[in-house]
C-alpha positions as CSV (number, residue, x, y, z in Angstrom):
1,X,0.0,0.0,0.0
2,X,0.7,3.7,-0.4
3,X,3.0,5.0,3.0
4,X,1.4,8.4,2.6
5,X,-2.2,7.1,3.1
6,X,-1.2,7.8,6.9
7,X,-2.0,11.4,6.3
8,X,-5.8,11.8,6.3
9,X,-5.9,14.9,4.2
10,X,-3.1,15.1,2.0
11,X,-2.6,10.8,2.1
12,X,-5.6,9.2,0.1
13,X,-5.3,11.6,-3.1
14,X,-1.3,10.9,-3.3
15,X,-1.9,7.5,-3.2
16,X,-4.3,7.3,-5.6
17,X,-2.3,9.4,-8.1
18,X,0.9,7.0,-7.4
19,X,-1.4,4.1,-8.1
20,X,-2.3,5.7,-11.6
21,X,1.1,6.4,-12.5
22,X,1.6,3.0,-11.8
23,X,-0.7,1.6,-13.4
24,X,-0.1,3.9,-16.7
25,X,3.0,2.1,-16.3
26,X,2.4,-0.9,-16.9
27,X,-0.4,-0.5,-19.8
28,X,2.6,1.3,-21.5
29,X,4.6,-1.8,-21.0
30,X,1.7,-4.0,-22.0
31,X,0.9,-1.7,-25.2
32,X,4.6,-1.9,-26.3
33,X,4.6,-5.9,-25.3
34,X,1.5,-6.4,-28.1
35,X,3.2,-3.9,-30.3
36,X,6.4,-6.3,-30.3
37,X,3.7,-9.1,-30.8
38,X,1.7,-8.0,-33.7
39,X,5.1,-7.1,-35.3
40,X,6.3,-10.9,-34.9
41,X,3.3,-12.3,-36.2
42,X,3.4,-9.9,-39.0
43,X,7.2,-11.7,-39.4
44,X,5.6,-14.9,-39.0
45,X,3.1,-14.3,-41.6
46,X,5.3,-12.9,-44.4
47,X,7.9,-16.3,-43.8
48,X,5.4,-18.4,-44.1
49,X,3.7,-16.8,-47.3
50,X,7.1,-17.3,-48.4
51,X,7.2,-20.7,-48.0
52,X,4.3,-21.2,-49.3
53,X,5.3,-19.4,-52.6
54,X,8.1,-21.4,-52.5
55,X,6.4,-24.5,-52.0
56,X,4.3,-23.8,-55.3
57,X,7.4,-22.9,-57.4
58,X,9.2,-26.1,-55.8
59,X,5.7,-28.0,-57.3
60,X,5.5,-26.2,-60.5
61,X,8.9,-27.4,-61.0
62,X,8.0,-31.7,-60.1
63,X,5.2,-31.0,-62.6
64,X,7.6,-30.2,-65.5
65,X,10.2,-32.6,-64.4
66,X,7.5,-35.0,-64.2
67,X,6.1,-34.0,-68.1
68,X,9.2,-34.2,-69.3
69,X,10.2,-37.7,-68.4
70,X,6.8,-39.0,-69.8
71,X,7.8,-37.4,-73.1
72,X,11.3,-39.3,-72.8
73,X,9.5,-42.2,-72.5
74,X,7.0,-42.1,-75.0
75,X,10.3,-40.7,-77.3
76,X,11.8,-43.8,-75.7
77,X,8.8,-45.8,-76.4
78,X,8.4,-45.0,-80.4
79,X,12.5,-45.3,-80.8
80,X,12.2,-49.1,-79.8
81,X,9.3,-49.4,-82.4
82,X,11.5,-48.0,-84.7
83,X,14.4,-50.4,-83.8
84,X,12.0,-53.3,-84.3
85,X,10.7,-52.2,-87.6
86,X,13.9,-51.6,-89.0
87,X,15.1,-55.0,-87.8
88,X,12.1,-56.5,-89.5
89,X,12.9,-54.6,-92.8
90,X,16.4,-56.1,-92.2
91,X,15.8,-59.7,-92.0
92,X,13.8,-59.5,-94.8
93,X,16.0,-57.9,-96.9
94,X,18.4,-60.4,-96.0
95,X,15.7,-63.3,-96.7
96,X,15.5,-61.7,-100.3
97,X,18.7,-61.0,-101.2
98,X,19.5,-65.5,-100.4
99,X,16.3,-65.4,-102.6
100,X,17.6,-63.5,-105.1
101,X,21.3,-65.3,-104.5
102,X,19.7,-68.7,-105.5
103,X,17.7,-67.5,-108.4
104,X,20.5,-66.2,-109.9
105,X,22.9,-68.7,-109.3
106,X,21.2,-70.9,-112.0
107,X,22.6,-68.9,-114.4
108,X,25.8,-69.2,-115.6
109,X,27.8,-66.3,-117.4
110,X,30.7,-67.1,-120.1
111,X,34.1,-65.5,-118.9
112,X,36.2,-64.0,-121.5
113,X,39.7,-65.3,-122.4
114,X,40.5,-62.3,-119.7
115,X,38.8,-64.4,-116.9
116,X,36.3,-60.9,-116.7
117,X,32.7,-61.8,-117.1
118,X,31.1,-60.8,-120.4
């Protein structure tokens, strides 16, 4: 309590006007305290909108990555098509050219005194 309250006139009024100043005080304190608050979560706020921009760009990002390795392997896809199809044409070329071989190979061409073919 207030010492001066002793003092019947002069006591109470001092006393209440300490108490005030006191108390004005602390609201100051407390008003700065929230100020220092709001201005955190205002920090806290703004970092996390930043990580959630981030986090969007990051995911942007997996969805090209992830578009351009179906297009490698659809590319990869049609190349072995390709492989097989020219294979194919391959072996038959090769299947018509012993054709052709044998066909041919009844035929018999007279060689010049040279030992050239005519």
């Amino acid at each position: 309590m207030c010492r001066d309250a002793a003092t019947p006139k002069r006591g109470a009024p001092v006393c209440f006007v300490k108490h005030v100043q006191s108390g004005s005080v602390l609201a100051n304190q407390a008003g700065a305290t929230m100020t220092e608050i709001i201005g955190a979560v205002k920090r806290v706020s703004e970092i996390i909108g930043e990580i959630a921009q981030a986090s969007a760009e990051q995911s942007g990002g997996i969805d090209q990555i992830a578009l351009a390795v179906s297009q490698m392997d659809a590319v990869t896809q049609q190349s072995a098509a390709l492989v097989e199809q020219a294979s194919a044409a391959a072996q038959s070329l090769e299947s018509q050219a012993e054709s052709l071989r044998l066909s041919v190979a009844v035929f018999r061409v007279a060689e010049q005194a040279s030992g050239e073919p005519a």
